[in-house]
N, C-alpha and C positions, 0 to 999 in steps of 0.2 A: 739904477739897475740893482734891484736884489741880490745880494750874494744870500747863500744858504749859508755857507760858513766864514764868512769876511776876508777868506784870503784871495792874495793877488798878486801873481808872480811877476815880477815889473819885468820892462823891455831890456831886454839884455843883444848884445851883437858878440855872435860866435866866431864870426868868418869862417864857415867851414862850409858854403858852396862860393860858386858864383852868382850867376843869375837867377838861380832854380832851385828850389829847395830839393833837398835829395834824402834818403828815405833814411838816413840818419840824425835828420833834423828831425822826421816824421817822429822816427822812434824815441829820441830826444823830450821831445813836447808830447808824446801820449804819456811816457813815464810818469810823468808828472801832473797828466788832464784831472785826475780825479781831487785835486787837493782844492781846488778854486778857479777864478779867472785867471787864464793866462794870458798877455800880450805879449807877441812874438817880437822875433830881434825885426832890426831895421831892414825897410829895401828902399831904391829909388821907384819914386813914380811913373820912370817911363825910362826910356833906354838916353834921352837926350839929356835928362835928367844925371845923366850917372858920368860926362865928363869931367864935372869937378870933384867929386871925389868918387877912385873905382869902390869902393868899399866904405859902408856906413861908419865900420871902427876907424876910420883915416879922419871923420871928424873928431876924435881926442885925440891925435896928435901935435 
C-alpha cells in the first residue's frame, strides 16, 4: 500500500465506548485523518467473541 507521506498512527485502545463507537471516537480519529494511515483501537469480532475479555485494554493486564 502507498502511503503518500510514510506515516501510520498504530492501534491504540482508548476504552472510551462500549460496543459502538461514539462520536467522540469519530472526532478523535478525524483529528488526526489527514497526517497518514490510521488503524483504529481494538474491537471483538462478534458479540461471542467478547466473553473472555469485556474490553480489548483487559488484554495487558
Amino acid at each position: 500500500m502507498p502511503l503518500k507521506n510514510r506515516i501510520v498512527m498504530p492501534p491504540m485502545t482508548r476504552s472510551r465506548a462500549g460496543d459502538v463507537a461514539t462520536d467522540m471516537m469519530a472526532d478523535y480519529y478525524a483529528q488526526r485523518a489527514s497526517a497518514g494511515l490510521i488503524i483504529s483501537e481494538g474491537t471483538q469480532i462478534s458479540r461471542s467473541a467478547a466473553h473472555n475479555f469485556p474490553r480489548p485494554a483487559d488484554l495487558l493486564r
